[in-house]
C-alpha positions as CSV (number, residue, x, y, z in Angstrom):
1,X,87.5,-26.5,-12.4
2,X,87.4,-30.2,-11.7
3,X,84.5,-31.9,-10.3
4,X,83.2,-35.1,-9.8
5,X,78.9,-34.9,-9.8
6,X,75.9,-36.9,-11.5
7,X,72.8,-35.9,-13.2
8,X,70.8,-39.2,-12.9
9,X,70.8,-41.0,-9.6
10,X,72.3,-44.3,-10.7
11,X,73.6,-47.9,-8.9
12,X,76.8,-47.5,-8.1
13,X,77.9,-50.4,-11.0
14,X,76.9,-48.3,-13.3
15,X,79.7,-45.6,-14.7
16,X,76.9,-43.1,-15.4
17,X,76.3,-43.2,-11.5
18,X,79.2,-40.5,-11.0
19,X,81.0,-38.9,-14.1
20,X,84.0,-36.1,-14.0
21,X,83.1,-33.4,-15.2
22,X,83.7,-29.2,-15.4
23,X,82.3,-26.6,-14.1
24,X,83.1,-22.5,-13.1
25,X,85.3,-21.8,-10.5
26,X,82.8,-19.9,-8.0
27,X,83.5,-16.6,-6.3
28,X,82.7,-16.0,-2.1
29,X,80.3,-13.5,-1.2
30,X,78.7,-12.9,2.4
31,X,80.7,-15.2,4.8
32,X,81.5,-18.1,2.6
33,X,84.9,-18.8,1.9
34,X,86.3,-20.3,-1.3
35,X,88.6,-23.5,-0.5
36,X,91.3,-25.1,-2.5
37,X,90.3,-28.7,-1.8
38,X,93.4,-30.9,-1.3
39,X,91.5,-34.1,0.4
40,X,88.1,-35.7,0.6
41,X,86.5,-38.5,2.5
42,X,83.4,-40.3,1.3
43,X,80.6,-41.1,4.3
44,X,76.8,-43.0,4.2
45,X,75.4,-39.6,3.5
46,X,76.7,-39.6,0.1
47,X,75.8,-43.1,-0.5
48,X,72.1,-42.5,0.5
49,X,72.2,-38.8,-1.5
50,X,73.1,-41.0,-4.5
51,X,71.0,-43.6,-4.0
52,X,68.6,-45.1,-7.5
53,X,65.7,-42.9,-7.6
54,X,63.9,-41.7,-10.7
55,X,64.8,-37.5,-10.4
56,X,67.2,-36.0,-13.5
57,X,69.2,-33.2,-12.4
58,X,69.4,-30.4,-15.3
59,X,72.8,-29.5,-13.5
60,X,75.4,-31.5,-12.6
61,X,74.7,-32.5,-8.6
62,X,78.3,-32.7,-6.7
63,X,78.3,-34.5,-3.5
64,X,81.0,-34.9,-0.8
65,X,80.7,-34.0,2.7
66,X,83.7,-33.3,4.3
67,X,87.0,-31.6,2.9
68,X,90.2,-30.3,3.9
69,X,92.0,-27.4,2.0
70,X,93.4,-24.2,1.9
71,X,91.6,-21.2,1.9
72,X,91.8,-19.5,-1.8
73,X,89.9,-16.3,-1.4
74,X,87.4,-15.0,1.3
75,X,83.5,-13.3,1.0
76,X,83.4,-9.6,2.3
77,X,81.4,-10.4,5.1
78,X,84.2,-13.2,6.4
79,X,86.7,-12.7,9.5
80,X,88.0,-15.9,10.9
81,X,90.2,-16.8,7.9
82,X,92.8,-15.6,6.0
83,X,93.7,-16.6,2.0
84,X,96.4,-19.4,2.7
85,X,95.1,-20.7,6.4
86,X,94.5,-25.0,6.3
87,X,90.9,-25.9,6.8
88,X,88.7,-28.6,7.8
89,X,84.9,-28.9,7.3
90,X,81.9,-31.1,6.4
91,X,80.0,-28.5,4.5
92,X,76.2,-28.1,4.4
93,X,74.1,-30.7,2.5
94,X,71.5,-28.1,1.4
95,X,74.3,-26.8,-1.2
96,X,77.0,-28.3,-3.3
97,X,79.8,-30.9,-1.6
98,X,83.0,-30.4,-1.7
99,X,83.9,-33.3,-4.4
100,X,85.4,-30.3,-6.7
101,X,88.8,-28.7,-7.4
102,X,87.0,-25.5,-5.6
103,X,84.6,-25.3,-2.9
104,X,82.2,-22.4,-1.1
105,X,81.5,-22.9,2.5
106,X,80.3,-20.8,5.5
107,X,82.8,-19.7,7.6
108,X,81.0,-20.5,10.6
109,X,81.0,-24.2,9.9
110,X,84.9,-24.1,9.1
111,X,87.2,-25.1,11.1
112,X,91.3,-24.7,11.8
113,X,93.2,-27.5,10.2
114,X,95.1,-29.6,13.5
115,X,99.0,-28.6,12.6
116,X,100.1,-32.3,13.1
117,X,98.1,-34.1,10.4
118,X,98.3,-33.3,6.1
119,X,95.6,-33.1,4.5
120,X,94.6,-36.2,3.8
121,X,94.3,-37.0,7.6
122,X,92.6,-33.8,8.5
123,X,89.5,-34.6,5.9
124,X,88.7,-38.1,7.6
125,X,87.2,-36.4,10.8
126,X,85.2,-33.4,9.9
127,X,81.7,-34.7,9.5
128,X,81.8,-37.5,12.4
129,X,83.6,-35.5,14.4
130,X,80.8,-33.1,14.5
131,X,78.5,-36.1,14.6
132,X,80.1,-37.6,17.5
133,X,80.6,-34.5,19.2
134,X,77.0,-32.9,19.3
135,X,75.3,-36.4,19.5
136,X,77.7,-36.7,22.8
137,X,77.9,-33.2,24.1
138,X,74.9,-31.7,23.2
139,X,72.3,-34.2,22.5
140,X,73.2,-36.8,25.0
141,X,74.7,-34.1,27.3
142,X,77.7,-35.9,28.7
143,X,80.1,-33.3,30.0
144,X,83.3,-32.5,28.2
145,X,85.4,-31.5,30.9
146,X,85.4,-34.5,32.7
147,X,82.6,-34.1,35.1
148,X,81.0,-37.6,34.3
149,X,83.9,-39.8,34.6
150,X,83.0,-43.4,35.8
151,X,79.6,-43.5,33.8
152,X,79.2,-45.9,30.9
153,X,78.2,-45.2,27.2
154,X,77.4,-47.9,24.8
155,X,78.1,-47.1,21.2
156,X,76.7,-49.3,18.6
157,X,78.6,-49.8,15.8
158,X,82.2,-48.6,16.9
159,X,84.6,-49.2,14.0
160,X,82.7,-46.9,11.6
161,X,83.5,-43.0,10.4
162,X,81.8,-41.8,13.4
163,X,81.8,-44.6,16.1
164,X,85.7,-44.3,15.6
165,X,86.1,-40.4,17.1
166,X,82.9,-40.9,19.5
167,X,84.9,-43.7,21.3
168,X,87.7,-41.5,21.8
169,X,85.9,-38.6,22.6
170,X,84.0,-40.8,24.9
171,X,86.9,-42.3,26.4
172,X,89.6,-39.4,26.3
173,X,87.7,-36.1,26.9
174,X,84.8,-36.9,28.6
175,X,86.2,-40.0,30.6
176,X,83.5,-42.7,30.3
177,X,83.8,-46.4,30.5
178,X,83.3,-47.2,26.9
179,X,81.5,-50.3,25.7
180,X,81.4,-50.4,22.0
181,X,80.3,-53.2,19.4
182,X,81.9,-54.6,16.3
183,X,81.3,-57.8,14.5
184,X,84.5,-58.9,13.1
185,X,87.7,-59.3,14.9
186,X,89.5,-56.4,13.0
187,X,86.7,-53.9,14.0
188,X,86.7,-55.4,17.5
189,X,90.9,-54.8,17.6
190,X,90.3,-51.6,16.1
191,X,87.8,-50.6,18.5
192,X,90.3,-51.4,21.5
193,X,93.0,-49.3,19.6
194,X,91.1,-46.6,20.3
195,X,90.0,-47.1,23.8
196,X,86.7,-48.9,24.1
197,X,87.2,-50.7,27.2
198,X,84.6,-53.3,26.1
199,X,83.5,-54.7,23.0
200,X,80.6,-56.4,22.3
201,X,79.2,-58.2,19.1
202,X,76.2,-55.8,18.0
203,X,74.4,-59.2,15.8
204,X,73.6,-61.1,19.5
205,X,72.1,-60.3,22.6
206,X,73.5,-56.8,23.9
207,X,71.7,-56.5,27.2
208,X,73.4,-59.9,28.2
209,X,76.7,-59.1,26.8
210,X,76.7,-55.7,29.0
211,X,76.0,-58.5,32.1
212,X,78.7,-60.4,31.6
213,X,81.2,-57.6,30.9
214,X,80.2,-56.5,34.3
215,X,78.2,-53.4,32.6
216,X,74.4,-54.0,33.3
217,X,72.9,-50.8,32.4
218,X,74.7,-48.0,30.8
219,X,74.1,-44.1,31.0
220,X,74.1,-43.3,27.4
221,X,74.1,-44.9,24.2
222,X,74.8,-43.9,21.2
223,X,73.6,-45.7,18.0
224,X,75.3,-45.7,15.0
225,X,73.9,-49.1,13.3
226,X,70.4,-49.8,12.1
227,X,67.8,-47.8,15.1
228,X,65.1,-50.6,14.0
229,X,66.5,-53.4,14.7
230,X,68.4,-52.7,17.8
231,X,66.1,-50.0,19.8
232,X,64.2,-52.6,21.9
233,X,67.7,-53.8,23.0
234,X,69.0,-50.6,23.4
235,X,65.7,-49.8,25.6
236,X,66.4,-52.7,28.0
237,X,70.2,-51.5,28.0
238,X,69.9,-48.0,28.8
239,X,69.9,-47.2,32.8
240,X,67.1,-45.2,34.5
241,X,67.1,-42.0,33.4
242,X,69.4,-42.4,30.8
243,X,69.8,-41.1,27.2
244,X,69.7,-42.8,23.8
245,X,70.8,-41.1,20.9
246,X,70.4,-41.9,17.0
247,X,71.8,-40.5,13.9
248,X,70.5,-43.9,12.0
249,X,66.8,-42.8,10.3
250,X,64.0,-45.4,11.3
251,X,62.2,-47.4,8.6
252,X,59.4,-48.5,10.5
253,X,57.8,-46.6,14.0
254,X,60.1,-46.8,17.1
255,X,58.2,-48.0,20.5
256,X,59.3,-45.4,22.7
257,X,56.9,-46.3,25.4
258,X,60.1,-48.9,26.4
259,X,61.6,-46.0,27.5
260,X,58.6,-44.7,30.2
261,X,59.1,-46.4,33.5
262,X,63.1,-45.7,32.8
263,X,61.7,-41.9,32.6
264,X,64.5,-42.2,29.8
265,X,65.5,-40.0,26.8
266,X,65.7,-40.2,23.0
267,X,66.8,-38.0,21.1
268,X,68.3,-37.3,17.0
269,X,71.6,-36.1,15.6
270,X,71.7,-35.0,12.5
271,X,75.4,-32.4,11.9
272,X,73.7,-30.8,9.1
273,X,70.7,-29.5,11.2
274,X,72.6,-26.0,12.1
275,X,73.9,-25.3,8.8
276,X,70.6,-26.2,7.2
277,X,68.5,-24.0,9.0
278,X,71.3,-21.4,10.0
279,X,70.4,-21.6,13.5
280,X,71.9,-18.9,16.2
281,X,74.4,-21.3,17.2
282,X,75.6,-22.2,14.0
283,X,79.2,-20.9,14.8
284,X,79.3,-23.6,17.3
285,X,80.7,-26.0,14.5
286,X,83.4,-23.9,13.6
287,X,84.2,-23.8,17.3
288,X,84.5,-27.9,17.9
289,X,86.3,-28.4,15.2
290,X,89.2,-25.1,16.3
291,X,88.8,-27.5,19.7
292,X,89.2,-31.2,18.3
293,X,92.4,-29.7,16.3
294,X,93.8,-28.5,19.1
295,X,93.4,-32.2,21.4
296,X,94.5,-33.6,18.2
297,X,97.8,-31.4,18.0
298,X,98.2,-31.8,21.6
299,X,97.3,-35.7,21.5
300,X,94.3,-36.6,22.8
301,X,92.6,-38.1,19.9
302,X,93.7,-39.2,16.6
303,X,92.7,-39.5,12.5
304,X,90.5,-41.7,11.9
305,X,91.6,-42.4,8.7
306,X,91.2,-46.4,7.5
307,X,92.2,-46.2,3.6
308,X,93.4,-43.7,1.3
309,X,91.4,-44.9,-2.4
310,X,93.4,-42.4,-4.7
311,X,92.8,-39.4,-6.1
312,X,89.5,-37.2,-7.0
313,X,88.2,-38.7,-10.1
314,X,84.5,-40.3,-10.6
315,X,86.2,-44.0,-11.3
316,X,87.5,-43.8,-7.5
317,X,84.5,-42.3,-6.1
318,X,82.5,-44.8,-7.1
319,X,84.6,-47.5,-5.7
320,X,84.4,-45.2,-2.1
321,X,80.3,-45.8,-2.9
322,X,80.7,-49.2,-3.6
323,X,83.1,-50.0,0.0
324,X,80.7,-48.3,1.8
325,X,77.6,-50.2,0.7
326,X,79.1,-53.1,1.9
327,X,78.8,-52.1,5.2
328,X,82.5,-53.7,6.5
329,X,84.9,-50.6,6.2
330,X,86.8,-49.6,9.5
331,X,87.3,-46.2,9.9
332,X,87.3,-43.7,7.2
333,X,88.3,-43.5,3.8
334,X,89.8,-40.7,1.8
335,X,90.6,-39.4,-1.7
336,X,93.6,-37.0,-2.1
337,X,94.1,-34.5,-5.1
338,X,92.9,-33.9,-8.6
C-alpha cells in the first residue's frame, strides 16, 4: 500500500523530512478494524511528532492523526462495524497514523461517519472534536445538555482546528456566552461565523478586553495558544471558582498559586490519553464522535474544514507541515486520496 512516513526527523524544507513510500497492507486482529482511508487532515501534533531531533527510525514512521474511510475488513474481536460502514477517527499516537492507503484502529476510538458531509469534510473534525469535547465536557465539566446556559467560556485561540468546534460546541450544545480571541480580521470573522459572541485580540490585554465587552470574569477557559505566555492573564480572567483548561504543553513552570484565593481549577487535555493507556472508558470516544455526527446531520455544528491541499503524497504533506508552522491557518486542512 501507499504511505507517506520518514525515517529521519527532518525541517520541513527539507524533501527528506517526509518521503512516499510502500509498505504491507496490514491485517485486523482483536478489535482493530482495517480502514480504507479516503481523507486526511494534518494537526500540531504531527508537526511537533516531526519535529528536528537527532533519532533514525529503522522503519519507516507514518504520522497522521485523524482520518476518515471506509471500513475494509474487521478484527474477530470487533462488533460496532461492518466491512463498508463510513468512519471517522483520530487514531492513537502510540501506533502508526493514518497517512497510508490502509489503516488499523481500535474500534472503540472509531466513530460513525455524519451522513451529510464526504469524506473530506468528515476527516477535519475527528481529533479536535474529541479535544474540544473532553476538554469542555469532561475536564472543564460544562454540561452538555444545556444546564449552564448564561455562563461564559473564554477560548484562547478560536480560529484554529480545535478552537473552531469548541466554540460551537460551546455556543450550540452547551449554550454559553462565548468569548473567543483571534488576531487577524479573517480569524476574528471566522470566529463570529461560528458563534463566538465576542472576540477579543489574544496579543493585548485579555482581562481588560473581557471589561469592556461587558464580560469581567468568565467561568471557564479554555486555552488553545501558548499556556506560558497567557496563564497569568488567564488567572486574573477566570471567575471564582472557575476552571482553566490546557491542551498547550508548558515550557517553563506555571504559577498556579494565582489560582488559590479564586479556589480555582486547572486542569490538561490531552485526546490521546484514553487510547494510550486503554483506560475503562476508552469507548467513550467512539461514543462522542456517533454523537457529534448525529448534531452534525441534524445541524447543530458544522466542518471545520479551512483548505483542501490535494491529495496524499509526501510533497503535499509537507506543505500541510509547513502551513501549520506558520501559526496563521483558519480552521483545518485536509488531504483527499492517493
Amino acid at each position: 500500500m501507499k504511505a507517506v512516513g520518514l525515517t529521519r526527523y527532518l525541517p520541513i524544507d527539507d524533501p527528506e523530512s517526509l518521503v512516499d513510500i510502500e509498505l504491507p497492507t496490514p491485517t485486523p486482529a482483536g478489535r482493530d478494524i482495517l480502514v480504507k482511508v479516503e481523507a486526511i487532515s494534518v494537526n500540531p501534533v504531527d508537526t511537533k511528532v516531526r519535529a528536528p531531533k537527532a533519532k533514525v527510525e529503522a522503519t519507516p514512521r507514518v504520522l497522521g492523526w485523524d482520518a476518515a474511510g471506509t471500513v475494509a475488513a474487521v478484527g474477530p474481536d470487533a462488533t460496532l462495524f461492518r466491512v463498508g460502514d463510513p468512519v471517522y477517527y483520530a487514531g492513537s499516537i502510540t501506533r502508526a497514523g493514518a497517512n497510508s492507503e490502509f489503516h488499523l484502529v481500535d474500534e472503540r476510538i472509531v466513530g460513525h461517519m455524519p451522513t451529510s458531509l464526504d469524506f473530506v469534510s468528515a476527516a477535519a473534525l475527528p481529533l479536535t472534536t474529541i479535544t474540544a469535547w473532553e476538554a469542555l465536557f469532561d475536564r472543564l465539566g460544562v454540561a452538555p445538555d444545556g444546564s449552564d446556559e448564561g455562563k461564559s467560556v473564554l477560548v484562547v485561540g478560536g480560529a484554529g482546528g480545535v478552537g473552531s468546534i469548541a466554540i460551537q460546541l460551546a455556543r450550540r450544545v452547551a449554550r454559553l456566552t462565548v468569548v473567543a480571541t483571534a488576531s487577524r480580521p479573517a480569524s476574528a470573522d471566522w470566529c463570529r461565523q461560528l458563534g463566538a459572541q465576542h472576540v477579543i485580540d489574544h496579543y493585548q490585554d485579555i482581562p481588560a478586553q473581557l471589561l469592556a465587552a461587558g464580560v469581567p470574569q468568565v467561568d471557564f477557559v479554555l486555552c488553545l495558544n501558548d499556556t506560558d505566555e497567557h496563564f497569568p492573564a488567564l488567572a486574573q480572567a477566570v471567575a471564582p471558582q472557575g476552571k482553566i483548561c490546557s491542551i498547550v504543553e508548558n515550557a517553563r513552570p506555571l504559577d498556579v498559586g494565582l489560582l488559590k484565593n479564586k479556589s480555582a481549577t486547572f486542569v490538561w487535555e490531552f485526546m490521546f490519553t484514553r487510547a494510550m493507556y486503554e483506560t475503562p472508558d476508552m469507548i467513550a470516544q467512539h461514543k462522542l464522535l456517533t454523537e457529534v455526527a448525529r448534531l452534525v446531520d441534524a445541524g447543530t455544528l458544522r466542518t471545520t474544514l479551512g483548505e483542501v491541499i490535494g491529495p496524499i503524497n509526501a510533497v503535499n504533506l509537507r506543505r500541510a507541515h509547513a502551513q501549520l508552522e506558520g501559526g496563521r491557518t483558519i480552521g483545518k486542512l485536509v488531504l483527499s486520496g492517493f
